[in-house]
N, C-alpha and C positions, 0 to 999 in steps of 0.2 A: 504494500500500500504506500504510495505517494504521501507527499508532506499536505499536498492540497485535498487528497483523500480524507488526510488523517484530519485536517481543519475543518473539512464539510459534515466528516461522520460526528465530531465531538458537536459543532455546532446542531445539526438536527437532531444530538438526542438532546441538549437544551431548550430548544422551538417544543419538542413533543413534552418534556415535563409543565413548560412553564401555557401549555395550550392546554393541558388538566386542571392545571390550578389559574387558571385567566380570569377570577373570580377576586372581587376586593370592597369595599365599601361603596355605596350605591346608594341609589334615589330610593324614595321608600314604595314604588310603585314597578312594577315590571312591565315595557312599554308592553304593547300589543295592538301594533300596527303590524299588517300582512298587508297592503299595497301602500301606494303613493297618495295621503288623502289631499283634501283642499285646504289650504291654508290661506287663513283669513289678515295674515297681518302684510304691510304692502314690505315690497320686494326690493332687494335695492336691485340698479339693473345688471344686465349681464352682459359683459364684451361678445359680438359673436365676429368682430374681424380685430385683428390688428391695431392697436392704438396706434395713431399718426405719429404720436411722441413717442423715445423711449420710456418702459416704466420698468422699474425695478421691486422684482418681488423677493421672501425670503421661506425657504422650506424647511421647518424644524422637524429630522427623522430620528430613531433611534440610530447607535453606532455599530450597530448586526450589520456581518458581513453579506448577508442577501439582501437585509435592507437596504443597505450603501451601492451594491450591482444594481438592483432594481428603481434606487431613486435616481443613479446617474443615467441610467438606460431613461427613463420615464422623462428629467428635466432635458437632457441631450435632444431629445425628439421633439418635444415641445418647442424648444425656441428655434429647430430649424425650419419648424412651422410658423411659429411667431416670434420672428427675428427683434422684434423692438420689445418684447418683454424678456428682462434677463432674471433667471433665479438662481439665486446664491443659496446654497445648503446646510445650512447647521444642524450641527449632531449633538446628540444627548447622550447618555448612557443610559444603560436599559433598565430594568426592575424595579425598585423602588425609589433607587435616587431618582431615574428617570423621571416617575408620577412624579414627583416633587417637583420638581423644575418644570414641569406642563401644568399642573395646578398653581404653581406659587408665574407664573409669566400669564398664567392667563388669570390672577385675581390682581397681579399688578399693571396691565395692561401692558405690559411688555413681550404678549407675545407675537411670534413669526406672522404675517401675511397667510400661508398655509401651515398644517401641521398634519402628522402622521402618529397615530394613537392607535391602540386599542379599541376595537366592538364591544356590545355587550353592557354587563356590569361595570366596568371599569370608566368607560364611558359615560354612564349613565353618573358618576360620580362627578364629572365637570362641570352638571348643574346647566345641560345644554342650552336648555331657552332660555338662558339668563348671560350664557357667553358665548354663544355659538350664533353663527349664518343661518339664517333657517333657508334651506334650499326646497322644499316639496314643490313647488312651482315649476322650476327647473327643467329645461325640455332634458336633458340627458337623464335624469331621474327615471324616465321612461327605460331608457337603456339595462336597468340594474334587475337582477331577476329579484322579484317578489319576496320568498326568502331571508332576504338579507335586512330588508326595513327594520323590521323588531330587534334587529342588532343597534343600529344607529337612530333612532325615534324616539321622541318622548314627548308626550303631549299632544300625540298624533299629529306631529310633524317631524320632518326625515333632515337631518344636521351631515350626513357624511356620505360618501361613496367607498367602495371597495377598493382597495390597493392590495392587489397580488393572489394570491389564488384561495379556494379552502382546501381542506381538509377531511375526508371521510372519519368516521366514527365507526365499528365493525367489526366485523370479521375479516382479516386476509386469511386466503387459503392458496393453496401448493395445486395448480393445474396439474400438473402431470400427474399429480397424485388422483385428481379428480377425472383425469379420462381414464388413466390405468383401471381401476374401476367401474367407469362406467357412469359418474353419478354429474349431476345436474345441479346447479343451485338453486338452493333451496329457498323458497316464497313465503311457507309456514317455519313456526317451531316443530311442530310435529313432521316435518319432511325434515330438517336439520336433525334431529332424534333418527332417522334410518340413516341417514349416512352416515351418523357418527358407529350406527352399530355398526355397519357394513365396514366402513376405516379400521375400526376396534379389531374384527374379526380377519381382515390380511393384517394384523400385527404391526399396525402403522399408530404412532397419539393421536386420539383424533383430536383433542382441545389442546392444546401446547397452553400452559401457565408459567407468570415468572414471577412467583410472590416475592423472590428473592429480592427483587427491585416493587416494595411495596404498590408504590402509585400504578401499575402496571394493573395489578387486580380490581379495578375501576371501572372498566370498557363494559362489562356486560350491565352494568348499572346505566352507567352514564351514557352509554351510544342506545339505549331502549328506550330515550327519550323521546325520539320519533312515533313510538307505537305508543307509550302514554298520553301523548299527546293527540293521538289519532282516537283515545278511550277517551280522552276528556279535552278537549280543546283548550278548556278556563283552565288546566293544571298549573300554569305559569303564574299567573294572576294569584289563584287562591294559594298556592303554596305562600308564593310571597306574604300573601295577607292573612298567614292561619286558619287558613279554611279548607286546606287539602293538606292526607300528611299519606305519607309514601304507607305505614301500616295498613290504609284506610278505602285507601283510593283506587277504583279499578286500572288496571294494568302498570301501576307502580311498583305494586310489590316482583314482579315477573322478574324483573332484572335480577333481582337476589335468588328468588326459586332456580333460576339459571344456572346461577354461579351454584347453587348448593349441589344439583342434580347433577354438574360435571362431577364434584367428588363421590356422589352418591355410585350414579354410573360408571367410573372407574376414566374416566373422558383423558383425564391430566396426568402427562407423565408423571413417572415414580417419585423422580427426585424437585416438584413442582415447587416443593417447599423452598429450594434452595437457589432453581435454576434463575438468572439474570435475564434482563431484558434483551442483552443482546446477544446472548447465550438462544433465546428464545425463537430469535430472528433466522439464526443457525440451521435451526432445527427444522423448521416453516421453509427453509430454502432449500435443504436439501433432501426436503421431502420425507425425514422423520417425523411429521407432525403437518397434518394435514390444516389444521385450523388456527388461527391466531387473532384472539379481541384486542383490535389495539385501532391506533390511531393512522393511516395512510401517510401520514410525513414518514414513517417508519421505512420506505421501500426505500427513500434516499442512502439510507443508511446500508440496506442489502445491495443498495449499488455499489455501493463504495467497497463492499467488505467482500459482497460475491458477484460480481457484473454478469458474469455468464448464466445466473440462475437467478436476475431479476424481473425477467420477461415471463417468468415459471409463475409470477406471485399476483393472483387476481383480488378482488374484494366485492363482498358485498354486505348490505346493512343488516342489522340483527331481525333475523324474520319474528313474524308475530300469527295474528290467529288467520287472516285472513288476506288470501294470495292478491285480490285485486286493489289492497291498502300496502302492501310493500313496499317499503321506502326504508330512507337509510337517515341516521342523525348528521349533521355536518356542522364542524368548527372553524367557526366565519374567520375571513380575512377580516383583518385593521381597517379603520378608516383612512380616509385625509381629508380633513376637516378648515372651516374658515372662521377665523375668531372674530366678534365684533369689533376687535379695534383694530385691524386693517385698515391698511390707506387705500387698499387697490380693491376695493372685492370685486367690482366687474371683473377685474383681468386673474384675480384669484378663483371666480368661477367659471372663467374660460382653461385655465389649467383644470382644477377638478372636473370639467368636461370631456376632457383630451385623456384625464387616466380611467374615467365612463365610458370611454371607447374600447371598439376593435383594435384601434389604432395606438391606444394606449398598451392594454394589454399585448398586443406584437410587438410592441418598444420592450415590456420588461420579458419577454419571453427569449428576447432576444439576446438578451441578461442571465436568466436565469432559467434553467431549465424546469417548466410547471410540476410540480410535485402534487396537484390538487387540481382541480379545474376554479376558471377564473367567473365571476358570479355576473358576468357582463353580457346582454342575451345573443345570440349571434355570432359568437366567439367561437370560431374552431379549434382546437389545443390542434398542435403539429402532429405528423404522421407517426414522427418518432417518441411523440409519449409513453410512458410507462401502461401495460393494460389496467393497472391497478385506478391509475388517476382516470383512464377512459371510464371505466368503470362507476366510479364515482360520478362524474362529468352525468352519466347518463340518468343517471338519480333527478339532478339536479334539472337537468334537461324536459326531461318528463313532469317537473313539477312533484315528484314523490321524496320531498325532502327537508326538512326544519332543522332550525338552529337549535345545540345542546344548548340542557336549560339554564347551564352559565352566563347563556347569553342572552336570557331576556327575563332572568333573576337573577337577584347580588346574592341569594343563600346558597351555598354550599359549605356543608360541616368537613371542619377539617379533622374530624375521625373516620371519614369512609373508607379511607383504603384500607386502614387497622382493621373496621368492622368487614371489608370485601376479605384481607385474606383469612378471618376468622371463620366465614362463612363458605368460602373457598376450602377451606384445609377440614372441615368437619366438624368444627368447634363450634359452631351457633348455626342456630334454621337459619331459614328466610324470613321469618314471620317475625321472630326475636332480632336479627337484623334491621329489619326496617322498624320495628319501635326504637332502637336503640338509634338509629340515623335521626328518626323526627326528634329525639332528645338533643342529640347535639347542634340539629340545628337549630333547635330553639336557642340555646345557650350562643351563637355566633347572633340569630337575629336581635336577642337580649341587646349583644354588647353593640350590634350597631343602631341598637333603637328603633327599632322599625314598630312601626302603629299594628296594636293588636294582639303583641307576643307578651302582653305583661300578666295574660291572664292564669 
């Protein structure tokens, strides 16, 4: 493995931890916008050619190595389209000094012309309609697939666009392993339950587990947000607000019965207790373990480690009861965002336009090779994408796809992956799981005060 191998694999398995936990202090409300509504406040206007004058704009990104490919691919493109607006780059550091310096610029009024943030909860934590552009009017808003609003909305108005690709939520599985057999993917749980006997029965894992890397044992909870959400549409809403709780709730609890019935069933290798995540990845590529719940940034990393056995690694979403509701969870790309105190916002929302493109996204693809499909409608990923990211792409394509509920609630207990591998290894049901999940998250809504948890 190469030096530049070795920088891409360490950096993607940081993008995959820190895309489980992408979750922080938040608005006390979880948006719940699914299109582009009308917005009633007036608009400042939008450049749609060229300013006469030069103007100079400023792009404040994180200092991530894909970040930094993909903002200079995205700003390079831009200005050779619109030569009199120039944009100068400033970089942040990422995690929490990062929010700091985005929070503390945007309460002093000192921040960039544009920025690049976080979806989601984290988002929802800037206090949008109080410091943010409101864009829903916006003709490129049309552009953005559905989807992705409840990441950046609040107030039933849309504050940001997509910058760079998502992310599937799932199951990866070993192709070769699946024709060698014979088997199909699977639409139901109960069709995922025969192939895993069928896997079991040639002597292959059929669930590959890596509790050994704690946050790992997650995915069958958190990527089955999709199908919870197909049982109760309000789950987002009411969770947030105490009035849904994963013990209680139809197709909540599933995700843990999942996780407990791979132990139950025998599903997870031997040594499951011990084995790492990229131990994990291993095993899923060379067709030792037919299944793998994890997150789709993860094939970056089998590139890197097995290149000739990453074309082998498909995905799809955690099936549920009913084949013609099949869909998959997906964890949103970042926004880039416009702050009210801008001097430029026409010519800031003729850039935010340009990366709501085709054109935008072919700029950063050209950068950076798509690891996810890009949330922009219209958008072809190149020939030479991963089948894993096609895969995913198609989800979204189809319209059979929602954002994990991190991203359109600030709750998430930070005992769930203690309680996933507890539940995982044989140590507690599903049923005692998911009580012991609405307890902790109570104690996290407690401490950020959210209206309603006091009772």
């Amino acid at each position: 493995m190469n030096k530049y191998q070795m920088l891409f694999k360490v950096f993607s398995m940081l993008c995959l931890v820190s895309l489980l936990w992408a979750c922080g202090p938040a608005a006390t409300q979880a948006p719940a916008v699914t299109q582009p509504p009308a917005a009633t406040q007036a608009q400042a206007p939008t450049a749609t050619t060229a300013p006469a004058e030069p103007v100079s704009l400023t792009y404040l990104v994180d200092d991530g190595p894909t970040t930094t490919a993909q903002t200079k691919a995205l700003v390079d493109a831009f200005m050779q389209k619109y030569p009199n607006i120039k944009i100068t780059v400033d970089t942040r550091p990422g995690g929490s000094d990062g929010d700091n310096i985005v929070k503390t610029r945007l309460a002093t009024g000192e921040m960039a012309d544009v920025f690049y943030y976080n979806s989601g909860s984290l988002f929802q934590a800037l206090h949008p309609a109080d410091t943010l552009v409101d864009l829903t009017n916006e003709a490129f808003i049309a552009n953005i697939v559905d989807s992705y609003f409840p990441t950046v909305s609040a107030n039933g108005k849309v504050y940001g666009v997509p910058t760079g690709t998502a992310t599937g939520g799932g199951i990866m599985y070993n192709k070769k392993v699946y024709a060698q057999l014979g088997l199909s993917v699977p639409k139901t749980w109960a069709e995922f339950e025969a192939n895993n006997d069928k896997i079991k029965a040639a002597g292959i894992t059929p669930v590959i587990a890596t509790f050994g890397d704690t946050w790992t044992s997650q995915l069958f909870v958190l990527a089955d947000y999709y199908n919870v959400e197909v049982a109760n549409p309000n789950f987002a809403a009411d969770y947030t607000n105490n009035k849904a709780k994963y013990a209680t709730s139809p197709g909540a609890l599933n995700g843990f019965a999942y996780l407990r019935e791979g132990f139950d069933k025998g599903w997870y290798q031997q040594d499951a207790a011990t084995t790492k995540f990229e131990q994990g990845l291993g095993l899923l590529a060379e067709g030792k373990g037919a299944h793998y719940p994890m997150l789709t940034f993860a094939v970056g990393i089998i590139q890197a480690s097995y290149p000739d056995k990453v074309n082998d690694i498909g995905f799809f979403g955690i099936p549920g009861n009913d084949p013609a509701k099949a869909g998959a969870t997906i964890w949103m790309a970042p926004g880039t965002y416009i702050p009210k105190t801008s001097q430029h916002i026409a010519e800031a929302k003729l850039f935010l336009g340009f990366i709501a493109s085709a054109e935008g996204a072919d700029a950063i693809s050209s950068a950076v090779p798509p690891t996810g499909p890009y949330l922009i409608k219209g958008v072809k990923l190149p020939d030479t994408v991963l089948p894993s990211v096609k895969d995913t792409a198609a989800y979204i394509d189809a319209g059979k796809s929602g954002p994990a509920l991190e991203f359109v609630s600030p709750i998430k207990g930070p005992a769930l992956e203690q309680i996933c591998v507890a539940v995982g290894s044989g140590q507690m049901t599903a049923a005692d799981a998911a009580k012991a999940y609405d307890e902790d998250v109570k104690k996290q809504a407690l401490q950020l005060g959210l209206p309603g948890w006091d009772k």
